[in-house]
N, C-alpha and C positions, 0 to 999 in steps of 0.2 A: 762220257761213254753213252752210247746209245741205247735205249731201248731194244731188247728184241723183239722181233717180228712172232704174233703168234698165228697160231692155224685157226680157220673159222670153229666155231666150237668152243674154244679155249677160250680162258677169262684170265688179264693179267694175274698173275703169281699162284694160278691156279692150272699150270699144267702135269697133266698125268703122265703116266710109266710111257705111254704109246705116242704121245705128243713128243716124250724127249727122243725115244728112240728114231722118229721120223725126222726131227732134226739133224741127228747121226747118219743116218742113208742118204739122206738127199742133198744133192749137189757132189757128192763122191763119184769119183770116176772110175767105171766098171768095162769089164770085154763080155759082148756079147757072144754064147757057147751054141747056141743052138742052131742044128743048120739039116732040121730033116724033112724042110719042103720044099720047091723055090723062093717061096717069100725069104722063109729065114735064112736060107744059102748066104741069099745077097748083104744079110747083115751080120751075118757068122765071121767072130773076131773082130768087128768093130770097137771102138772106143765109143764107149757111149755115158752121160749121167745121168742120174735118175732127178728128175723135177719135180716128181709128184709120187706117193703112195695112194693104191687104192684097195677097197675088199678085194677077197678073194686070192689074195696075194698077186696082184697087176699093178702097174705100175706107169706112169707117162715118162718114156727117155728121151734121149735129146741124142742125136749122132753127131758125128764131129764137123756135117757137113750142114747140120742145121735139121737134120732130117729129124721128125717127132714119130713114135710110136708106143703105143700102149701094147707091153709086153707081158710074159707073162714073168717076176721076179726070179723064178726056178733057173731062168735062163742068163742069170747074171754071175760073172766070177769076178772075183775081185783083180785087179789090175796088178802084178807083180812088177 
């Protein structure tokens, strides 16, 4: 079995509460909800994953066309 991969910050077998939960979000596949400008029109209901957590609650996703955006989390549902 392999190692897992840790986040910068993190010391083997010394990961916290925030460390695990970011491993739980990320890479999950989410639809994007929000669609009350032009920008996010065009990405309202998309399939998207999230790649990266950041402050603030934002986030780096990933669209299914390859297209990257830092969003804002609020704007994420989960994929039924």
């Amino acid at each position: 079995m392999t190692e897992p991969e840790y986040k910068s910050g993190c010391h083997k077998g010394n990961l916290t509460f925030w460390d695990l939960v970011a491993n739980l979000i990320e890479g999950k596949i989410y639809i994007y909800s929000w669609g009350n400008n032009p920008k996010r029109a065009t990405m309202k209901g998309r399939k998207c994953r999230v790649l990266r957590r950041y402050k603030k609650n934002s986030a780096l996703v990933e669209f299914e066309n390859g297209q990257r955006e830092i969003i804002s989390r609020n704007a994420l549902r989960r994929k039924r």
